[in-house]
C-alpha positions in Angstrom: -11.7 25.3 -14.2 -9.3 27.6 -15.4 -5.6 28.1 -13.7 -6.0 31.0 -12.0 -10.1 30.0 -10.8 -7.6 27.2 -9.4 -5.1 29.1 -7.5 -7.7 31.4 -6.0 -9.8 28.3 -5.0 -6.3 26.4 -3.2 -5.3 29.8 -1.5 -9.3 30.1 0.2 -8.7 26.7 1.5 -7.7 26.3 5.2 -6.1 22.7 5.3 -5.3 19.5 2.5 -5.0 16.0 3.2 -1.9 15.0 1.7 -2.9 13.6 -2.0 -5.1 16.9 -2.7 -1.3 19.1 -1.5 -0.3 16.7 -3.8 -2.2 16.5 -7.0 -2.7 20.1 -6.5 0.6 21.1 -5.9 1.8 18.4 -8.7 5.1 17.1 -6.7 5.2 13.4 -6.2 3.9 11.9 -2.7 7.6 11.4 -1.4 8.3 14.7 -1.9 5.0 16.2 -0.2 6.5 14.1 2.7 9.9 15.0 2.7 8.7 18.5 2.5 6.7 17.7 5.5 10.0 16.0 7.7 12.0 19.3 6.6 9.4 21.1 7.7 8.9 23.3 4.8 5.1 23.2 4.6 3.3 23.6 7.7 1.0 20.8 9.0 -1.3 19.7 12.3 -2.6 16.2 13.1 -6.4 16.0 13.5 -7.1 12.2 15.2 -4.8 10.1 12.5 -5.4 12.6 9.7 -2.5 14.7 8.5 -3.4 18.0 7.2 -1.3 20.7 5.3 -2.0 23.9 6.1 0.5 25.7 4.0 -1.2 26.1 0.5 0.7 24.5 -2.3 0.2 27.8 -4.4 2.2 29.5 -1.3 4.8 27.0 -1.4 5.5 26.7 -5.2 5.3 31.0 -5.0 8.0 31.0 -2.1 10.8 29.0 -4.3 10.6 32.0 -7.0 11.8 34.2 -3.9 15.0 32.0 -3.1 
């Protein structure tokens, strides 16, 4: 799949379990969840599942802004 297939594809998604945010975003697993506790991404609880619903292409796009 090419980059920006990829992009496209993680912006038309509604929610990630937290090692897709991961591997798609590319930061390290502690630093999903400290993005989590600083609440920088957004994310609900469904039963004991954590889902991000803050796409890692929208995160990684808002730290060119600051």
């Amino acid at each position: 799949m090419y980059h920006d297939e990829q992009l496209t594809t993680s912006r038309s998604k509604a929610g990630w379990r937290i090692p897709q945010w991961q591997n798609d975003s590319g930061l390290s697993r502690s630093t999903v969840y400290n993005l989590l506790t600083a609440k920088a991404i957004e994310s609900v609880k469904v039963g004991k599942c954590r889902i991000i619903t803050t796409s890692p292409a929208d995160y990684l796009a808002s730290l060119k802004q600051s």
